[in-house]
C-alpha positions in Angstrom: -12.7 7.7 0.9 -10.0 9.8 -1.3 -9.7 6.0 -3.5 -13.4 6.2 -4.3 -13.4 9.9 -4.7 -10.8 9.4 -7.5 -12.2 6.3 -8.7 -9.3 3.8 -7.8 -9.7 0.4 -7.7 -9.5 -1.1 -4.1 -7.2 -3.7 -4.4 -6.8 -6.8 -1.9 -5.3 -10.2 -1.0 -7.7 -13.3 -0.9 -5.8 -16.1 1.3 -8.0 -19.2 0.9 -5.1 -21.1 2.3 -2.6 -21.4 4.7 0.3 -23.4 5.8 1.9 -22.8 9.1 4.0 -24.7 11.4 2.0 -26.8 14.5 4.7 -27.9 16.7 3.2 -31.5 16.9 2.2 -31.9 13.9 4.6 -30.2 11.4 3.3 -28.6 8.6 -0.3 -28.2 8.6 -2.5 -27.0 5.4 -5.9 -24.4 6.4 -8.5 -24.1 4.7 -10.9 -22.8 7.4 -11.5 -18.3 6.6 -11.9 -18.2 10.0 -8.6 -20.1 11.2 -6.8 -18.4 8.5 -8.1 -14.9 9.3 -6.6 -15.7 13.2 -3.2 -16.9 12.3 -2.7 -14.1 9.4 -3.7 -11.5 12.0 -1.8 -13.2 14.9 1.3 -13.0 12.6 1.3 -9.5 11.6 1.1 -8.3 15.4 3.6 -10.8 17.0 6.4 -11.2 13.6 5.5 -8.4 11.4 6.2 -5.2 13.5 8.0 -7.0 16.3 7.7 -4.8 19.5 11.6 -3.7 20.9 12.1 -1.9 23.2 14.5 0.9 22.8 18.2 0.6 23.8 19.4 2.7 26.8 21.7 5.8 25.8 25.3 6.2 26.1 26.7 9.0 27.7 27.4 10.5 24.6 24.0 10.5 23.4 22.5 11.9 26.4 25.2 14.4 26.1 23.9 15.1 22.7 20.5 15.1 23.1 20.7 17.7 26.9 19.9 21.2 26.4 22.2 23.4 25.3 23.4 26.8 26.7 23.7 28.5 23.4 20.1 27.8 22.3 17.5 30.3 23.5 14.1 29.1 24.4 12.5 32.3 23.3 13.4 31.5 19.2 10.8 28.1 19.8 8.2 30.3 21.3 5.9 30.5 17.6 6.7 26.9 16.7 3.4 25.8 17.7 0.8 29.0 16.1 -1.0 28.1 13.1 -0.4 29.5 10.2 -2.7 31.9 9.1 -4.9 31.3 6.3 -3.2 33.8 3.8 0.4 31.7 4.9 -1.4 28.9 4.3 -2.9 29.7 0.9 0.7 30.7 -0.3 2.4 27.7 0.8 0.2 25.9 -1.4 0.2 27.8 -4.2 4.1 27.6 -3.8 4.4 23.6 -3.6 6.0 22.3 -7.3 4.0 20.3 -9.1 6.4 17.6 -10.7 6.7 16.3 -7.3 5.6 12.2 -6.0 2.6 12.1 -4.2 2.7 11.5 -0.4 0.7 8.9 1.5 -2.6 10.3 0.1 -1.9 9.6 -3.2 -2.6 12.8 -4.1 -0.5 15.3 -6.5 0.0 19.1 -5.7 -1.9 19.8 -8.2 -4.6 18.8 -6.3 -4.4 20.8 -3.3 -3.9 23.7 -5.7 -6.9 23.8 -7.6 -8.9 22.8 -4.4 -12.0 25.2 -3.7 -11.7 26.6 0.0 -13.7 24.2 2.2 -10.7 21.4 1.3 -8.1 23.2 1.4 
């Protein structure tokens, strides 16, 4: 939505073929969008982003990461309470504007000069 907003050009990879590895075969060329659409997304779930599991602690980690005696509780208390809209507004207005955009793709300036129902 934001890409159209600003006018950007959707861009997007055409694969019309494919060569993958058939373990009787060998090498095998496809042509077939359907096939090819399969295998591509078979290949991003299972060898892309490879599920791990996370390695167990050491005892120095746990050590690490165990609550600590000189930490009060009561200093987290207003970590979750929204800002209000006046701290909001300020925080905005306060952000640099020479700075890269984050994954919206959108500059500071942006959110500054916003009217009130974006913001």
């Amino acid at each position: 939505m934001i890409d159209s907003i600003l006018n950007r050009e959707k861009r997007t990879i055409l694969l019309d073929r494919l060569i993958i590895k058939d373990p009787i075969h060998g090498q095998m060329l496809i042509m077939n969008p359907q096939t090819i659409q399969t295998h591509a997304m078979q290949h991003f779930q299972q060898y892309a982003l490879p599920y791990t599991a996370s390695p167990q602690m050491n005892e120095r980690w746990l050590a690490q990461f165990a609550s600590k005696p000189y930490i009060n509780d009561d200093w987290y208390q207003s970590i979750m309470v929204l800002p209000t809209w006046d701290e909001w507004i300020n925080t905005l207005q306060s952000l640099l504007n020479d700075k890269a955009c984050g994954p919206s793709k959108l500059h500071n300036k942006f959110y500054k000069h916003a009217g009130s129902s974006t913001k």
